[in-house]
C-alpha positions, 0 to 999 in steps of 0.5 A: 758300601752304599748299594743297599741305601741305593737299591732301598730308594723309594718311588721318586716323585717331583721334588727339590733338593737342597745340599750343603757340605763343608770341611776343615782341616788342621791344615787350615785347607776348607771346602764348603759347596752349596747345591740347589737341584731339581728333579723331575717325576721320571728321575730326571734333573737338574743341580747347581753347585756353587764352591768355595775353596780356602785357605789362608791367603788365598781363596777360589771360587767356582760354579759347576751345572749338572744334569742328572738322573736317578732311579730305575737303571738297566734292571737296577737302581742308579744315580747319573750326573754329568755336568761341567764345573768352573774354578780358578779360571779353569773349566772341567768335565765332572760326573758321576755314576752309581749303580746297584742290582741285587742278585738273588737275596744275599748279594749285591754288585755294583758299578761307580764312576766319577770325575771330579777336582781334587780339593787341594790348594795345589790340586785346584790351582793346577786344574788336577781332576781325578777319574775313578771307575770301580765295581762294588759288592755286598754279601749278606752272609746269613742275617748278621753278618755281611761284608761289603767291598770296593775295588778299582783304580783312579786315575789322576791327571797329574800322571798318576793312577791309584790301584785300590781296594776297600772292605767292611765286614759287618757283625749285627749285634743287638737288632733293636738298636741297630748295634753293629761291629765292623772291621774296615780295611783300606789299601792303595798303590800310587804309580807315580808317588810324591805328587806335590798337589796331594797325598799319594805315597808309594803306598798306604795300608790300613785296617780299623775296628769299630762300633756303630748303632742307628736307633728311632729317637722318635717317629720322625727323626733317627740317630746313627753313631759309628766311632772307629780305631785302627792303624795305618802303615804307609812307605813314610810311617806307621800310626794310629787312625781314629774315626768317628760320625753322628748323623740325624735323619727322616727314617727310611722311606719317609715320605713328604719332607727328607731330610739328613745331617751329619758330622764325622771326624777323623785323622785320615782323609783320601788326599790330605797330609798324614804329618803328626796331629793331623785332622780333619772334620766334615758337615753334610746337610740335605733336604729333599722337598716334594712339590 
């Protein structure tokens, strides 16, 4: 869903980023991780994270180092990491790669690929990694409306693949205001299900609609706000989803400082419980300076 952010990148210059994401649950499972990065005039660069997973009476810490690259890629834009990270004891080949091109001036397509832990008490002391490969679109129908989709499979090393498909049909509804309504869908498959170290039904089925709205507040800061209901439907139940999530940012394009925060929370995560009361709230903070 994000290859117009991407292919809307601008030029790079020399800079440093600095990232920090943490999140709770109603499990009382929380993940913060702080990144330190570097990147070079011609894309190149180089990330330092630094983990911290918790929950009550236990903890595990980890360190991954990644090389990266970002920009111009095969007649489009990218974004490529490849690195190792350390946890619990246990090391582990991590990466990613986002890749975007615009076909003509209504459709986009994509390829990602990322390797990564799964974040779960169980997961991170079982050294569970996931591989996910997918390829991913964008159609602008005419100037309001578009619908964008994911489809792919990832792979758990646990002994479990994970077929699954996601859309997001788009309805622009007051430009000035970036209002926007939206219709998202989610659906998945697992080939071994009932994996203790996360989620993974034989099954999970949902759709949700909602409303968004990206607005100036002034010349250096915007406002974006999504809030979201839907229902899921799994092979043990069938509930109410909700979703919401306010983020500042430099506007697009920025020069000099970038810089963006967001908050969301919701009721459903990827790999998490879907036990009655469930929650679960996330903070993103990014700050890109040029050197």
């Amino acid at each position: 869903m994000a290859a117009a952010a991407l292919l809307a990148a601008p030029a790079l210059a020399q800079n440093v980023k600095v990232e920090f994401a943490a999140s709770d649950d109603s499990d009382e499972f929380r993940e913060r991780a702080w990144a330190l990065g570097y990147v070079s005039r011609g894309g190149w660069g180089l990330r330092a994270r630094h983990l911290d997973f918790r929950a009550p009476g236990w903890q595990r810490l980890g360190q991954a180092v990644e090389v990266g690259y970002e920009g111009a890629l095969a007649g489009g834009q990218g974004l490529a990491r490849l690195g190792a990270a350390s946890v619990a004891g246990r090391e582990h080949a991590v990466g990613l790669l986002e890749w975007q091109r615009a076909l003509g001036a209504d459709l986009t397509l994509g390829v990602s690929v990322e390797r990564d832990l799964v974040a779960s008490e169980r997961a991170i002391d079982a050294g569970v990694v996931h591989t996910a490969l997918a390829v991913t679109g964008d159609y602008q129908f005419n100037e309001r409306f578009n619908v964008g989709w994911m489809a792919g499979s990832t792979h758990f090393s646990n002994d479990n693949d994970r077929p699954i498909a996601r859309t997001r049909w788009n309805c622009l509804l007051h430009e000035p205001w970036g209002l926007n309504a939206y219709l998202k869908t989610r659906n998945y498959r697992n080939s071994n299900p009932g994996r203790p170290e996360y989620y993974s039904p034989s099954r999970l089925d949902e759709a949700s609609v909602g409303i968004s709205a990206r607005t100036r507040l002034s010349a250096s800061v915007v406002l974006s706000l999504s809030g979201d209901v839907g229902r899921q439907s799994t092979t043990d139940a069938r509930e109410r989803i909700w979703s919401s999530a306010l983020a500042l940012s430099s506007p697009p394009r920025a020069t000099g400082l970038v810089w963006s925060a967001r908050w969301s929370v919701s009721n459903t995560a990827t790999n998490a419980t879907s036990a009655g009361g469930y929650r679960y709230t996330a903070l993103q903070l990014q700050v890109t300076a040029p050197l």
